[in-house]
N, C-alpha and C positions, 0 to 999 in steps of 0.2 A: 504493500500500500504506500501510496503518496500522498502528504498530508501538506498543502502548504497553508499557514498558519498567521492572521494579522502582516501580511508584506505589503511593506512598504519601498519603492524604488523611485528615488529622482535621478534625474540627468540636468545637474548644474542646479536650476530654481525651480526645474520644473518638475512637478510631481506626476510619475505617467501610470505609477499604482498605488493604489488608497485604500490598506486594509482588503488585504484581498484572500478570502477564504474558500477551501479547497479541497477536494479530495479526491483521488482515485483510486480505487478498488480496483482487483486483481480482474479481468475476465470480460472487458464490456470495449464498446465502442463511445467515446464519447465526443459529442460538437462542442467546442466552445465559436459562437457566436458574435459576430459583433464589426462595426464599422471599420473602415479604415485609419490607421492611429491612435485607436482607444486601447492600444496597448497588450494585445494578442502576442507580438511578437515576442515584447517585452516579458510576458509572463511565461512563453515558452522557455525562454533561455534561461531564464531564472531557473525554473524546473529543472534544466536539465547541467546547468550547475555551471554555465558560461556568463553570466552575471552573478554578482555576490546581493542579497535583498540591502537594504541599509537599514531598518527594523524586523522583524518577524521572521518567522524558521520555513524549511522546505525541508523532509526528513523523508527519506527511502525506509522502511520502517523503523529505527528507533537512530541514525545513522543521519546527519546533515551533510544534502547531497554535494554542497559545493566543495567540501573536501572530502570525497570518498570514490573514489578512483573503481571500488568493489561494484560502487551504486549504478556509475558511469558506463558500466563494462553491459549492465542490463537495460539500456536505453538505447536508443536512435534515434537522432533528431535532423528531421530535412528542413531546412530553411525556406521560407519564400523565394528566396534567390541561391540556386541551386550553386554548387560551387566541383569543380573536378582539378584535380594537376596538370598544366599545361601539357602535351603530348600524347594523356593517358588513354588508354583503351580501356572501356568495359573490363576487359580481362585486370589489364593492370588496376584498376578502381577496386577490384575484389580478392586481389590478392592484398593491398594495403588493409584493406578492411579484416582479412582474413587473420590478419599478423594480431589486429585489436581485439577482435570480439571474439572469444574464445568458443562459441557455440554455432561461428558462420559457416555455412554448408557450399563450398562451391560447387559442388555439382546440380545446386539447386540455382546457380547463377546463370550456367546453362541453358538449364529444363526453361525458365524463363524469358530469358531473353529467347530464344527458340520460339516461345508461343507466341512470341510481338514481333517475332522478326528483328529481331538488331542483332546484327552484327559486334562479336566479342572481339574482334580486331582493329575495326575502326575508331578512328579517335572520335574522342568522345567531343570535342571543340569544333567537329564540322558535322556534328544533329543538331537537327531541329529542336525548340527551346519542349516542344512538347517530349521528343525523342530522348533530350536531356533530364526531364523528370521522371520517365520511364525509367533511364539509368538509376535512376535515387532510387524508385519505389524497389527496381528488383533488388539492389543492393541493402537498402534498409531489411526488405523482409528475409532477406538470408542471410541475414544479423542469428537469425533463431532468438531477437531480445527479447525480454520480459513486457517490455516498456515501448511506443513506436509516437512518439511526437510531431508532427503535418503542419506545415506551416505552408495553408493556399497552395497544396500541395497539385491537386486534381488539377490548376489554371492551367490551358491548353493543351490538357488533355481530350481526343475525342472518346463518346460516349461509348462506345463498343469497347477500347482499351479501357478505360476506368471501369466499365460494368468487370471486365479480365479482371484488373487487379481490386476492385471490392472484395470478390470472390475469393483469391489470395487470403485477404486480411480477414473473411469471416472464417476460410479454409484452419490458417493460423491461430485466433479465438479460440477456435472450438479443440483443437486438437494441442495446445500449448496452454492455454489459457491466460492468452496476451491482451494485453491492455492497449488502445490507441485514443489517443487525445487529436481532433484534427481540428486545426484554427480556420474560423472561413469567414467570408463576409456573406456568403452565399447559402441560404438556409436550402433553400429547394435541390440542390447539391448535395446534402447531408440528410435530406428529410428519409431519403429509404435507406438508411447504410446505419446511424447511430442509434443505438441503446438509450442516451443518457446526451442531454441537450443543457450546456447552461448558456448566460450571457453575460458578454464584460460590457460595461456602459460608465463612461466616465471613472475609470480606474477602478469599479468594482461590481465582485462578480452578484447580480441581482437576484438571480434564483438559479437553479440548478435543478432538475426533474427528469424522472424516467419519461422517455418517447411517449409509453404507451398512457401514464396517467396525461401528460399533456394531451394526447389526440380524447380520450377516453372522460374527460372532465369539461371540457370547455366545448358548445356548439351551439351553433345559428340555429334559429327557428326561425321560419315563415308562418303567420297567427291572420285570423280574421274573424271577425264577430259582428253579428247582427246588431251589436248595438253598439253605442262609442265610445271606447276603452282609452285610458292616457297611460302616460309612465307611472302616475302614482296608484295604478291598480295593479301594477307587477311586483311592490315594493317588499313583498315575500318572497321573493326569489333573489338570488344573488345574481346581480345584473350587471354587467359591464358594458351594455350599449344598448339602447332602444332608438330605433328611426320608423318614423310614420311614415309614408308613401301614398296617399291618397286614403282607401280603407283597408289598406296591409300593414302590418304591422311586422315592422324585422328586429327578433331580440338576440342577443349575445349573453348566454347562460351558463353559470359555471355550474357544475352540481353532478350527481348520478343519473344519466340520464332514466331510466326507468321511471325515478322519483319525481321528476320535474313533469316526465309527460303526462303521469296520474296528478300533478298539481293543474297543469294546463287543460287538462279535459276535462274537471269540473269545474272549470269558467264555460263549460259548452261553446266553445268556437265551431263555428263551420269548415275552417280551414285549417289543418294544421301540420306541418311539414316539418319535418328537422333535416337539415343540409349539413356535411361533415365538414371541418375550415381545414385547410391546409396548415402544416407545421409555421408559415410563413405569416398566414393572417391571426393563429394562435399566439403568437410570439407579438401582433402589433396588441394585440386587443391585453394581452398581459401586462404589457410594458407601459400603454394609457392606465391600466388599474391602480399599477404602483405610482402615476403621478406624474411618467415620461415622455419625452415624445418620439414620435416612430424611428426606431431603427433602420438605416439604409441596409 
């Protein structure tokens, strides 16, 4: 488990994390969330022990990751901006790697690259930027790590290679029991892949929830009634949005859905509908609740 704890990190005056609390558990997929610059990167590197915090702990189980070399050995962290040694080839990328990570499988560097088609001879500085994250992802996952860190990692990747390596990383999950933290600004990107979805927003992390209670707790209903209903006839239900529309009425309801629809059927409506929201409009209608405004 990784527990990061109250961090705190400036650069010079400016503060780019504010208390930021954290945890990952052994075995799951998770999104961290969140705009451009609100400091995703930042809390990766921290994590993974290449930033030091300047208040608050990050501990590999009982162990503070930024000096523990043991901790470091069960991690993988790709960057946003992907990085290789001038000359190198695939091959040569994974024999460095091979020297580090004491559980890397290069015959697994092969069997992969093989299914994408690249070439383990060519250098790796004349692919293509998407060909070049392809490089990252085969190499990170034949890491065999405990731990797999994504930094907008999928960007320019197409959709048929990333649906290849999702598969990969649930392949790994399930049969390792690996952990993946991937940073994105892109929810719809992460909506069928992770477990466990949180969000950073002004240096901290807002909430943190399983996929399945987010889709499973929060949804649209389409309502109509013979006779003329306002917002303050809903005011027993936990509401996060009411919009009229001529005689339709459109609510945003957190609850069990079960319980909500035997609330709403004896108000006897003529019409009544419930519509599932996407991970992407659940996350806007959350983040209005607590007070904010929408997330790009």
């Amino acid at each position: 488990m990784i527990k990061v704890t109250h961090v705190v990190k400036r650069f010079q005056d400016k503060e780019v994390l504010t208390d930021v609390n954290f945890t990952l558990e052994e075995n799951g997929i998770y999104g961290l969330i969140g705009a451009n610059g609100v400091g995703k990167s930042t809390l990766l590197r921290l994590i993974n022990g290449i930033y030091a915090p300047d208040t608050g702990t990050i501990t590999f189980g009982k162990e503070a990751i930024f000096d523990c070399s043991k901790a470091k050995e069960k991690m993988f962290f790709i960057p946003d901006e992907v990085y290789f040694y001038p000359n190198y080839t695939l091959y040569d990328m994974a024999l460095f790697y091979d020297a580090i990570y004491p559980s890397f499988n290069l015959s697994k560097v092969k069997e992969m690259a093989d299914e994408l088609k690249l070439s383990m001879e060519e250098k790796i500085e004349h692919l293509s930027k998407g060909q070049k994250r392809q490089c990252s992802l085969i190499l990170a996952l034949a890491s065999r790590c405990a731990y797999y860190f994504f930094d907008e990692t999928f960007d320019g990747i197409d959709p048929v290679i990333r649906k290849v390596i999702k598969k990969w990383m649930i392949d790994l999950m399930v049969e390792e029991k690996s952990t993946f933290l991937i940073a994105s600004h892109n929810l719809r990107e992460l909506e069928d892949l992770c477990d466990h979805l949180a969000i950073l927003y002004n240096g901290k992390i807002l909430f943190e929830k399983e996929t399945d209670d987010l889709k499973s707790q929060l949804f649209k209903v389409q309502i109509h009634f013979k006779k003329d209903l306002e917002k303050d006839d809903f005011a027993s239900f936990d509401l996060l949005s009411y919009q009229k529309i001529g005689s339709i009425i459109t609510l945003i309801l957190r609850g069990e859905e079960t319980e909500v629809r035997k609330k709403l059927e004896k108000m006897n409506p003529d019409l009544l509908d419930f519509i599932p929201l996407t991970l992407e409009e659940i996350f806007i209608y959350e983040m209005e609740a607590l007070g904010y405004g929408v997330v790009e």
